[in-house]
FIKOL-603499 format. One record per residue: y, x, z of N, C-alpha, C in turn. Coordinates in steps of 0.02 Angstrom, whole numbers, padded with zeros to 5 digits, always signed. Atoms other than C-alpha are relative to their C-alpha. Layout:
YXZYXZYXZ...
This chain:
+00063+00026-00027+14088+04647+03612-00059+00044-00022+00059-00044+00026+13973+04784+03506-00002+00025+00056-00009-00050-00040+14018+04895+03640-00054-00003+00058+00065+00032-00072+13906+04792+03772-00051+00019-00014+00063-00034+00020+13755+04885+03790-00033-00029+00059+00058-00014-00055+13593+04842+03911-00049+00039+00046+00055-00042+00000+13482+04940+04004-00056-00047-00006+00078+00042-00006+13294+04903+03996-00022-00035+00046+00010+00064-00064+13288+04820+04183+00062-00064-00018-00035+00034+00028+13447+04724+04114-00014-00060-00046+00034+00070+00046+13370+04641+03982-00080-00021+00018+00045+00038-00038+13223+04614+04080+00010-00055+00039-00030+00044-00039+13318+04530+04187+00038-00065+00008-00022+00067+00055+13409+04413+04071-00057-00023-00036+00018+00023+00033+13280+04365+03979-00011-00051-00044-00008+00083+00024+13272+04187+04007+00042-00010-00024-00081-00003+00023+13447+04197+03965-00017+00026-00089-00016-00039+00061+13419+04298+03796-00040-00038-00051+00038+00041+00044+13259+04181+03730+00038-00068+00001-00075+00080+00033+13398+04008+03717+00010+00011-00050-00034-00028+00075+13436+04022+03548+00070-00032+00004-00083-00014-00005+13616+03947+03592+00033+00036+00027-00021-00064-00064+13631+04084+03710-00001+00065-00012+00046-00048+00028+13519+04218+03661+00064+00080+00028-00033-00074-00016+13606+04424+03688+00083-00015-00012-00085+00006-00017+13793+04359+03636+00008-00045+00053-00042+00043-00055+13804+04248+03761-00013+00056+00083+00010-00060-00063+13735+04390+03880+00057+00054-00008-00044-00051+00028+13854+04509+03798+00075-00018+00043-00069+00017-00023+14005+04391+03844-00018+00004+00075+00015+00006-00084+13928+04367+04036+00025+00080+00018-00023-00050-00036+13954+04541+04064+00045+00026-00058-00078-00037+00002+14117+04581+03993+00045-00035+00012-00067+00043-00025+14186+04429+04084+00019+00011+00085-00024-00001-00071+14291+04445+04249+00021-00054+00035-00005+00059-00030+14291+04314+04354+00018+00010+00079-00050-00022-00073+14414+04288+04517-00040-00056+00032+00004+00057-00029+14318+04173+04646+00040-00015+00032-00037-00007-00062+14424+04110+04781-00040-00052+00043+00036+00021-00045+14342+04069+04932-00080+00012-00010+00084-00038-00001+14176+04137+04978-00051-00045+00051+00053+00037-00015+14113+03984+05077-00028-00047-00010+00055+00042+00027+14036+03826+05055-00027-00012-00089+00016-00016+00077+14077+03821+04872-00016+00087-00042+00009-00076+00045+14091+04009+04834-00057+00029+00013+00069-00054-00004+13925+04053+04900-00055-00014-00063+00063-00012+00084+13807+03981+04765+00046+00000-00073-00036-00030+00069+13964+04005+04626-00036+00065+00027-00006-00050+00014+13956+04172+04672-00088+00027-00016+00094-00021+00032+13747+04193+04679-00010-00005-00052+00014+00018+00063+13731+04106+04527+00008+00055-00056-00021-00041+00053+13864+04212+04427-00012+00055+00003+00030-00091-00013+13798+04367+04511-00068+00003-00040+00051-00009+00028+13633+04317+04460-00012-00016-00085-00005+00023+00074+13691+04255+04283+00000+00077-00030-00005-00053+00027+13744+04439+04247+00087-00008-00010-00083-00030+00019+13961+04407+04260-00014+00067+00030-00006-00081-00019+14009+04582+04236+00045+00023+00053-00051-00019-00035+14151+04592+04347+00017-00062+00075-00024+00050-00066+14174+04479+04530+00044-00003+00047-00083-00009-00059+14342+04451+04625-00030-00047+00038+00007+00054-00045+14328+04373+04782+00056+00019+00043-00047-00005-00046+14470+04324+04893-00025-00042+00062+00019+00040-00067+14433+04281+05074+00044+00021+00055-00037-00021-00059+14537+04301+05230-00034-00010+00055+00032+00032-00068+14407+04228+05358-00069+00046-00001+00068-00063-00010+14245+04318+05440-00051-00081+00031+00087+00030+00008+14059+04223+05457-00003-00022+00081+00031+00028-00062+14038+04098+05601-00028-00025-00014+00052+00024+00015+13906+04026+05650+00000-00068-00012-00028+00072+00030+13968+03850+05610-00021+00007-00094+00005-00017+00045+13953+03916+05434-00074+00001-00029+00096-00027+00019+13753+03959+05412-00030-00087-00007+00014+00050+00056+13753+03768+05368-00003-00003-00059+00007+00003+00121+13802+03763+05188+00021+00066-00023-00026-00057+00062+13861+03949+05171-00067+00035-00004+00068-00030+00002+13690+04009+05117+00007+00072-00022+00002-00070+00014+13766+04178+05062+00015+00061+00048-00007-00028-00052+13762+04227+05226-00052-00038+00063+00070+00014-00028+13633+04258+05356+00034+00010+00096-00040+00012-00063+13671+04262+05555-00016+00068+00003-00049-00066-00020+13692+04451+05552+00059+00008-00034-00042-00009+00026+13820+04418+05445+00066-00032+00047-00042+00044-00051+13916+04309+05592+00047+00089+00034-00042-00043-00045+14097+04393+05654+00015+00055-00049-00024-00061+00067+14107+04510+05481+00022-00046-00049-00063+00041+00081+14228+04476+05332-00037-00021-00011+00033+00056+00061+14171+04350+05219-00018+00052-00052+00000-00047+00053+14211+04452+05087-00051+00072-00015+00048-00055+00018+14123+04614+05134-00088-00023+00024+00078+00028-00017+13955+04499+05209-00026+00014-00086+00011+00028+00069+13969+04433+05015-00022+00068-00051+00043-00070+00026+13968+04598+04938-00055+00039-00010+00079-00040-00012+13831+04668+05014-00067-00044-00043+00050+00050+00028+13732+04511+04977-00001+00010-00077-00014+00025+00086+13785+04485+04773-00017+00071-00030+00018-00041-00011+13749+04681+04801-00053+00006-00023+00072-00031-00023+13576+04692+04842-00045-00071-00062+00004+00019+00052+13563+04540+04715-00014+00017-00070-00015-00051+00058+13633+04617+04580+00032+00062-00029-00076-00060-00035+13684+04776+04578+00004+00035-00076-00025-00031+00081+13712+04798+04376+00079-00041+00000-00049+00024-00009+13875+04712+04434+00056+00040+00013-00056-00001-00043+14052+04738+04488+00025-00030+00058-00026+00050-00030+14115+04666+04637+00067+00024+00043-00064-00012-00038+14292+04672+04707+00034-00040+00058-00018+00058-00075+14349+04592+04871+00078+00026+00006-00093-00016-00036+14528+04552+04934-00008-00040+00064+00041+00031-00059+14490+04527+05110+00090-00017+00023-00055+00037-00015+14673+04429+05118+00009-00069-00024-00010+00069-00006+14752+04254+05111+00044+00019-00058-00022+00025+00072+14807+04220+04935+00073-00051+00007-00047+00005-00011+14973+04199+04925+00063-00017-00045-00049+00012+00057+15137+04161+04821+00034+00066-00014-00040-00059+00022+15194+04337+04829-00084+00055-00031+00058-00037+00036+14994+04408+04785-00028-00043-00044+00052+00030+00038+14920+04285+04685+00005+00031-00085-00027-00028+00067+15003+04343+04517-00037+00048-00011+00037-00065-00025+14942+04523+04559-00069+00003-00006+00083-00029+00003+14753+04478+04582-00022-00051-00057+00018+00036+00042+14736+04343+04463+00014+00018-00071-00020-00042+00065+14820+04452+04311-00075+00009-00014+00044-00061+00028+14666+04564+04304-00064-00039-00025+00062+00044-00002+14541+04411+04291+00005-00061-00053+00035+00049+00054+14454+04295+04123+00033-00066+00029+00007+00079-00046+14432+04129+04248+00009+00033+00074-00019-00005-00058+14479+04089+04405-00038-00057+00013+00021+00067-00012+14344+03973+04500+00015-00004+00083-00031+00008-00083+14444+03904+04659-00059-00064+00027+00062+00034-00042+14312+03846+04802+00045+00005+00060-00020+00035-00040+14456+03795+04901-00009-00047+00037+00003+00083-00025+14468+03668+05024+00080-00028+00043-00064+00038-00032+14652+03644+05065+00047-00009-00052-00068+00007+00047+14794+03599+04956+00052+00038-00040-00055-00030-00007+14920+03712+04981-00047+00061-00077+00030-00065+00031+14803+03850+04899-00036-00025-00082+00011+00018+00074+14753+03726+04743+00045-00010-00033-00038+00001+00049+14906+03712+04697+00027+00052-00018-00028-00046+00008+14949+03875+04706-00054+00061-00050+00044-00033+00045+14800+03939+04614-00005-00043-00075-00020+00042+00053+14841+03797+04489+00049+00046-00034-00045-00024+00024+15009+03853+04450+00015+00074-00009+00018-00088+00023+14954+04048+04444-00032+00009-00052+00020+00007+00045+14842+03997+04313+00059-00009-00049-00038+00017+00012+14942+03918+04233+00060+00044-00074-00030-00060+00005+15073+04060+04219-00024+00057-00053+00034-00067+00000+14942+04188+04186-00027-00025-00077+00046+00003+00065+14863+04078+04037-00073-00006+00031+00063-00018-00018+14703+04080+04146-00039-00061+00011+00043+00088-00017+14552+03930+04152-00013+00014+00052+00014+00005-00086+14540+03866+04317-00049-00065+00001+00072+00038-00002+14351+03793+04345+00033-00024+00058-00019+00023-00065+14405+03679+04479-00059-00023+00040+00025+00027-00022+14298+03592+04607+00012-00014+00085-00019+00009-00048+14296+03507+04790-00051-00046+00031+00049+00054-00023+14184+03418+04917+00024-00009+00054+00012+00050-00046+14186+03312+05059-00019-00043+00019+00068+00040-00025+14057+03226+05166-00034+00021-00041+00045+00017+00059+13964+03154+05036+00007-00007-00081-00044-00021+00098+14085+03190+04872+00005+00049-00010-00031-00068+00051+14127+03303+04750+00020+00006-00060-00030+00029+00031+14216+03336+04629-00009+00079-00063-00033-00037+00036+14222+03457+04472+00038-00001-00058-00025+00001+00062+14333+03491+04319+00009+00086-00009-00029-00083+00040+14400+03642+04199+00076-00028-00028-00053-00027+00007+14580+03658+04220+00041+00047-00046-00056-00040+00021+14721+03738+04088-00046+00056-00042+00029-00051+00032+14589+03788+03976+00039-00015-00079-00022+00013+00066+14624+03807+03775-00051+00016-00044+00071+00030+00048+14518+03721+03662+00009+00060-00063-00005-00033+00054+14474+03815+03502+00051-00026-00064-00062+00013+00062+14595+03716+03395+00052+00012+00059-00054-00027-00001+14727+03797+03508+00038-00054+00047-00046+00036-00060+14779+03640+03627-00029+00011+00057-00009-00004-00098+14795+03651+03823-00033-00044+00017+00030+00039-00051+14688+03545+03925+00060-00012+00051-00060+00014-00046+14775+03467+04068-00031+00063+00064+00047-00049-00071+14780+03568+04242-00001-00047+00049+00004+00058-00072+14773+03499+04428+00043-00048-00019-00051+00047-00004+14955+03444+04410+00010-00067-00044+00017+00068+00059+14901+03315+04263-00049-00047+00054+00029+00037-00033+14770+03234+04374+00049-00003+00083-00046+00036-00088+14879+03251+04572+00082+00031-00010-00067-00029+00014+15060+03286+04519+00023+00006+00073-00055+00017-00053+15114+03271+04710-00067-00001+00034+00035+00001-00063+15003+03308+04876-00009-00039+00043-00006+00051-00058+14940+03180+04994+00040+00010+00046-00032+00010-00052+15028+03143+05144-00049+00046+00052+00030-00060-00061+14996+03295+05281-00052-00049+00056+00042+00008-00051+14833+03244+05378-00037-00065-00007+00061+00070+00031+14773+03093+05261-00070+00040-00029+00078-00013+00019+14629+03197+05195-00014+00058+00043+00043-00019-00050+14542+03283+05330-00037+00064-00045+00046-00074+00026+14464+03479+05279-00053-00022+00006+00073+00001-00017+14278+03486+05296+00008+00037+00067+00009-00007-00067+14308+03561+05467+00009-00043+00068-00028+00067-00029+14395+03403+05533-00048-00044+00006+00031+00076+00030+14292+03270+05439-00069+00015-00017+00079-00032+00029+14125+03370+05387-00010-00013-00065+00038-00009+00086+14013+03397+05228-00065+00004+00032+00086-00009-00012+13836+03363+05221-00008+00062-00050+00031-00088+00020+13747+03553+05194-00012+00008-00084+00039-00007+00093+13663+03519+05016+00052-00012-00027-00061+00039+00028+13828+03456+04964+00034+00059-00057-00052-00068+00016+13925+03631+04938-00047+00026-00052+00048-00031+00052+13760+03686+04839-00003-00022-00078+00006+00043+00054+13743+03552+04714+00054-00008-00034-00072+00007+00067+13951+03542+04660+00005+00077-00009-00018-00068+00028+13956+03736+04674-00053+00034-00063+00083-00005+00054+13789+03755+04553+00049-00032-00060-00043+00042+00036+13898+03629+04453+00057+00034-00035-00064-00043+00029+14059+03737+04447-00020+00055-00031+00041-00079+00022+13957+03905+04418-00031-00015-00054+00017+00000+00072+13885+03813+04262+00060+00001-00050-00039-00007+00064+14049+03776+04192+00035+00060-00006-00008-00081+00019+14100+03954+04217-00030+00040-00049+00030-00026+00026+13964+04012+04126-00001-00035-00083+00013+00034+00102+14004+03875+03972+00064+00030-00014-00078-00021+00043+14182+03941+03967+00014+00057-00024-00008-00056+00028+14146+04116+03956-00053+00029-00050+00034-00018+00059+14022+04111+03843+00012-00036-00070-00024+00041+00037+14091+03958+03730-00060-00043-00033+00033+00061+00047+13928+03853+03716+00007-00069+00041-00002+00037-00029+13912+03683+03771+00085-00054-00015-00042+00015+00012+14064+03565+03798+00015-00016+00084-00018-00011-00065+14163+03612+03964+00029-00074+00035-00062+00072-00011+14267+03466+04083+00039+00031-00028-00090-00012+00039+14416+03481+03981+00017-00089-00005-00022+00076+00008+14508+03319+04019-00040-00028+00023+00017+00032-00022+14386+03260+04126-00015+00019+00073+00012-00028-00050+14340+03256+04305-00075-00044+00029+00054+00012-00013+14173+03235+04363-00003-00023+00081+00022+00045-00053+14120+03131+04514-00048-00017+00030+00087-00026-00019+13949+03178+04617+00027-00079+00084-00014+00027-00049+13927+03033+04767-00086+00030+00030+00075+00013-00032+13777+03108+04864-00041-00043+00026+00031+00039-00043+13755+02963+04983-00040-00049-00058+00049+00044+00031+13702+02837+04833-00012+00028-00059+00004-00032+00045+13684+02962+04713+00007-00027-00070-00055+00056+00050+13798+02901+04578+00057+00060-00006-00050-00055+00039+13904+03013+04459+00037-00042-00060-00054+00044+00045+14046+02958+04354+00037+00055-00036-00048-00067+00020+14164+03060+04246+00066-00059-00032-00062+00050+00013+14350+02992+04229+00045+00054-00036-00026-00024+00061+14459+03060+04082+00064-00010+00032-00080-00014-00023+14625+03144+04144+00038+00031-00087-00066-00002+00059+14769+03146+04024+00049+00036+00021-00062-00052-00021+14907+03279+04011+00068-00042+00014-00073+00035-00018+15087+03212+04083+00060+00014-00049-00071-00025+00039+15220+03235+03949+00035-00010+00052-00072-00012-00044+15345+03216+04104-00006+00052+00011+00022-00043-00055+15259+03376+04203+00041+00047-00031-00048-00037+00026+15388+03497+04195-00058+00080-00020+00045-00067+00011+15318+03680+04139+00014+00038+00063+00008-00041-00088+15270+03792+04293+00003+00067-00019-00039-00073+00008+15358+03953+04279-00002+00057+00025-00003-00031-00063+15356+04005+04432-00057-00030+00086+00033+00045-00035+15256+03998+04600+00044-00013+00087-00042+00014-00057+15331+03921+04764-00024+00006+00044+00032-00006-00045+15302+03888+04927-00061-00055+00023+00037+00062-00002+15158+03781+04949-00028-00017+00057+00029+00022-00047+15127+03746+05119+00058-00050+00006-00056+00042+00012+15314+03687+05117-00015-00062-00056-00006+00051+00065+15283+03579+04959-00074-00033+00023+00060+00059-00029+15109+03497+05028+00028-00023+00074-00023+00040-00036+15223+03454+05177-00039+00030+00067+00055-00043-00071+15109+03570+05299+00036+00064+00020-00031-00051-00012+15238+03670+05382-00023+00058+00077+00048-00063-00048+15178+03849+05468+00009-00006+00074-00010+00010-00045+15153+03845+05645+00065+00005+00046-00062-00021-00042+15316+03925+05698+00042-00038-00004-00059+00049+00020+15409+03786+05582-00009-00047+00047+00022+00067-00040+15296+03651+05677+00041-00010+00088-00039-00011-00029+15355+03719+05824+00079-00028+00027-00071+00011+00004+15525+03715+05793+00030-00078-00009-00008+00078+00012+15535+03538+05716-00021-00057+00051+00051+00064-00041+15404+03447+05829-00050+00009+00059+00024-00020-00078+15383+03529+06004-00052-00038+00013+00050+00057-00044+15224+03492+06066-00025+00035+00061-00012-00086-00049+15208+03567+06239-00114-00017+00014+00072-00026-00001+15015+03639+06267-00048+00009+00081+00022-00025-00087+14900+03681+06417-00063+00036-00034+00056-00048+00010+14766+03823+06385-00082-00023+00031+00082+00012-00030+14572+03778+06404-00010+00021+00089+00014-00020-00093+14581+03901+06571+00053-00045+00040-00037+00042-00068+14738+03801+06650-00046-00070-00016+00020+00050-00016+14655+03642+06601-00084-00003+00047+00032-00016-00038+14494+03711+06676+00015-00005+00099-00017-00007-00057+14590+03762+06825+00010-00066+00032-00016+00087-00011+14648+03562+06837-00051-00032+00015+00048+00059-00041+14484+03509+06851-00041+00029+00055+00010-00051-00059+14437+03640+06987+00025-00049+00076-00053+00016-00063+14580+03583+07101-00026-00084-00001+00010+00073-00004+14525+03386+07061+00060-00028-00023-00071+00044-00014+14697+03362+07010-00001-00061-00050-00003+00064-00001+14753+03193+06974+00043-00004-00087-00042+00025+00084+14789+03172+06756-00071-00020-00010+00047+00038+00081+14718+03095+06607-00038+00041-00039+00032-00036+00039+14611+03154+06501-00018-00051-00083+00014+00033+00043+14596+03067+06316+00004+00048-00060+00052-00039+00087+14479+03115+06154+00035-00041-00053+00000+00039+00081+14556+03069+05978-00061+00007-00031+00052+00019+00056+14389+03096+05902-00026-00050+00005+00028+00078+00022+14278+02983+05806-00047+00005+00056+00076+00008-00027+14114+02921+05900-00051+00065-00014+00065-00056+00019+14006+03025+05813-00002+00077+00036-00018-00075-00026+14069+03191+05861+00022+00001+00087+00009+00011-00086+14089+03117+06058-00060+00010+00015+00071-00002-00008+13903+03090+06038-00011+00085+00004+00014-00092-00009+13901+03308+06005+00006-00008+00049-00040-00046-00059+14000+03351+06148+00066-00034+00018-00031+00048-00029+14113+03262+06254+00038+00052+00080-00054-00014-00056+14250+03332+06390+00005-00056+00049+00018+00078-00035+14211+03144+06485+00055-00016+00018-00057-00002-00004+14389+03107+06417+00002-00063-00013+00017+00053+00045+14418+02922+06361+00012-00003-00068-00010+00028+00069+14381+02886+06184+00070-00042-00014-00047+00022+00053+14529+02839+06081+00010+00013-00076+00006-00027+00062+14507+02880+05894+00091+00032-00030-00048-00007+00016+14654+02962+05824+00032-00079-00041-00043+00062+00044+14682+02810+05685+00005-00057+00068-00014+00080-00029+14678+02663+05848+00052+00033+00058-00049-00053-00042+14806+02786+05957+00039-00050+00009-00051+00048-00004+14958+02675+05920+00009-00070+00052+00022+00086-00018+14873+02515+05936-00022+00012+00107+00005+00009-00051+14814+02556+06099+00036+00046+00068-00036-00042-00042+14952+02653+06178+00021-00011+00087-00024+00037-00063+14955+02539+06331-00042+00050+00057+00065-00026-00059+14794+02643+06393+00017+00049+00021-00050-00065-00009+14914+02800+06396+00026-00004+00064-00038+00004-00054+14975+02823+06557+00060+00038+00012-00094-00062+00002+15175+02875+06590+00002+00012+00072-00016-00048-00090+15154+02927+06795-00031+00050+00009+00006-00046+00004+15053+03058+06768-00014+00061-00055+00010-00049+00048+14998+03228+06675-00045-00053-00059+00039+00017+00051+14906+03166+06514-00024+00042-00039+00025-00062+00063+14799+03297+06402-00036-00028-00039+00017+00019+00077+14763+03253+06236-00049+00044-00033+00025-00035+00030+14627+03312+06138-00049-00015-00042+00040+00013+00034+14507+03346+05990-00042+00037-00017+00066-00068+00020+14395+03472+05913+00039+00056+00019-00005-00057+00003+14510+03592+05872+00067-00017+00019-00061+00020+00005+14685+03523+05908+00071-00012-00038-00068+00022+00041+14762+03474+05754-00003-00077+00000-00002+00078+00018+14729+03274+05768+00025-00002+00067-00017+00026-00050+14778+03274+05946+00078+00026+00022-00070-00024+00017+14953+03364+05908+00024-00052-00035-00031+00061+00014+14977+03223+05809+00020-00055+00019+00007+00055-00035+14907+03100+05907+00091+00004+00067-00032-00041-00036+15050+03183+06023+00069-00026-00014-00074+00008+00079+15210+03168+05889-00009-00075-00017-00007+00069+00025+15160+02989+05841+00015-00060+00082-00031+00037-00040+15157+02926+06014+00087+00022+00036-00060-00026-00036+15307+03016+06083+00078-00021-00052-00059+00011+00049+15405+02952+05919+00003-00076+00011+00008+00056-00008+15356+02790+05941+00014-00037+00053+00003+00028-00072+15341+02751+06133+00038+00039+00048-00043-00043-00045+15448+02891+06204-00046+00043+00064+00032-00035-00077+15316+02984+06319+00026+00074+00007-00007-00063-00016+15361+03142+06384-00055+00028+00041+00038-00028-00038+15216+03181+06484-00077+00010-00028+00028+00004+00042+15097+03214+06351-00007+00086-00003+00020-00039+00003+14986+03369+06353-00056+00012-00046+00053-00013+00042+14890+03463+06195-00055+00061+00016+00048-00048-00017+14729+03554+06244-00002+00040-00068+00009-00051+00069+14732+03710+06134-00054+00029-00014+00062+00012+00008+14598+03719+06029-00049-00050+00019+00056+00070-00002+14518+03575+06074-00079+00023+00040+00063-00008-00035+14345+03555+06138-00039+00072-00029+00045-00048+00008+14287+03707+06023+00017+00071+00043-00012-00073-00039+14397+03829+06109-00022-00027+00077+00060+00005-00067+14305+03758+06289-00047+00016-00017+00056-00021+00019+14158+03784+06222-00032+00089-00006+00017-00085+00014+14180+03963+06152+00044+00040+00079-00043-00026-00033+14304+04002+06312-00006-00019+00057+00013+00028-00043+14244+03901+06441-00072-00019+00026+00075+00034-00008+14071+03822+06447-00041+00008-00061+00022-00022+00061+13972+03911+06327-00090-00027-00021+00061+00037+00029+13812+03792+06351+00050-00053-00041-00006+00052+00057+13901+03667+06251-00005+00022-00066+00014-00010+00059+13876+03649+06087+00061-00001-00049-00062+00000+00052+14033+03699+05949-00041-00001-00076+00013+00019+00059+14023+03623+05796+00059-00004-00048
């Protein structure tokens, strides 16, 4: 740590940071000689990553596989609408860049994986995952894990959120618990809804990622007292915070190794879906073409209300959850096209009646109303 030297705009720059007297130049010292892996560079990784850019971490991994739509310039504030249609990763750069540029920053402009994760997560202090699917928390769980590495966790939706500090080790030398102590086992495929499905209010991603980016900054500097064993609980709508005390599992076997985790959250890849649970399709342009000719099918929306109120195909309302119940309204003499935003609730909707009621004449609009929108009728509004 002698070795850490400043320049004179450097410690100008820290300052506030250096007058804390629990803080003061060692805790600046540790900020930049710590490496920190974000994963995910949007709603949560944009103010982690500002923050820790602007804290002074010396070193920044970011893994992203996705590029800057404009759906995004809601809550990803680390990106501006020339950044729309470019990597995540290299938008982010530039930005955390022109930020701070006494930094490091390293991008893996790929999808984090069971055969790379090992690989990029070796070279990195902490790991703060700004996930939002499953498959990829448990797999950045159990890479930790492995690696020995603290994993700042956190997560939002709607109006929740959630943070903790994951598989850290206290100074007397015991383990904190990790994910698998608080969710040993993955919900049921398509009970919790992404934030692209179900939404997030904007300020949301700011306020738990501000949150996670502090406890980054208590773990690599060692003041304060991190979540360890606890998980924190933000409710924006009545603004009401709780913190509930997770306990390690003496059953949880030790994680050795990492698997397949789309398989093991029960979310199998399109080609498996495919294979298992045919669902036959019709393209935005043929269903276009269908309403050209006037021809004679159905048309029915699984979304909620709210999101009919956006933008509407003038299909009949059916919510995905009352599908079942009202399967009578389904018609079996002719074509039927099914649909939703994007077409993963109306693939379901699809599979649950056809298991249930035997339809065969059951059609999934691909992509849903956003691919009309971007492919079809480009005054509507995609959200």
């Amino acid at each position: 740590m002698d070795k850490i030297t400043f320049s004179q705009a450097e410690l100008e720059r820290y300052s506030r940071h250096l007058i804390i007297p629990e803080f003061n130049i060692e805790g600046q010292r540790k900020l930049k000689a710590a490496k920190v892996l974000v994963v995910g560079s949007g709603g949560l990784g944009s103010p982690l990553l500002l923050y820790l850019a602007a804290a002074g971490v010396g070193t920044l991994g970011i893994v992203d596989f996705d590029v800057v739509d404009e759906s995004n310039l809601q809550r990803q504030v680390l990106f501006g609408v020339e950044s729309v249609g470019q990597p995540k990763v290299e938008a982010a750069k530039k930005r955390i860049e022109s930020l701070n540029p006494h930094i490091q920053v390293n991008i893996y402009n790929t999808h984090l994986n069971s055969e790379n994760a090992l690989d990029i997560i070796k070279n990195y202090d902490v790991v703060a995952d700004g996930t939002d699917n499953f498959p990829t928390r448990y797999l950045v769980n159990d890479a930790c894990c492995i690696l020995g590495k603290t994993n700042v966790y956190a997560s939002i939706f709607r109006f929740d959120g959630q943070v903790s500090v994951f598989n850290y080790k206290k100074k007397n030398g015991e383990l904190g618990p990790n994910y698998r102590d608080l969710f040993p086992e993955p919900p049921p495929p398509g009970l919790v809804p992404s934030c692209a499905e179900g939404g997030v209010i904007g300020v949301l991603p700011g306020i738990v990622g501000s949150l996670q980016a502090n406890e980054v900054i208590k773990v690599i500097t060692g003041i304060g007292d991190p979540l360890v064993g606890r998980l924190f609980l933000f409710d924006a709508l009545r603004f009401e915070t709780r913190v509930l005390n997770i306990a390690k599992n003496p059953d949880l076997e030790p994680i050795t190794e990492l698997i397949d985790y789309v398989q093991f959250c029960g979310m199998p890849d399109e080609e498996a879906a495919a294979v298992e649970k045919p669902v036959k399709e019709i393209s935005v342009q043929d269903f276009q073409k269908l309403l050209d000719e006037k021809a004679d099918f159905q048309l029915i929306d699984v979304r909620e209300p709210h999101e009919y109120d956006i933008v509407a195909l003038d299909g009949e309302l059916i919510p995905l959850g009352d599908i079942l119940q009202n399967s009578n309204k389904v018609q079996k003499d002719k074509q039927v096209i099914i649909h939703c935003r994007s077409g993963a609730r109306s693939a379901t909707a699809i599979r649950e009646l056809e298991a249930n009621f035997g339809f065969d004449n059951l059609y999934n609009l691909k992509g849903g109303v956003k691919a009309y929108a971007e492919e079809i009728d480009t005054s509507l509004p995609v959200y």
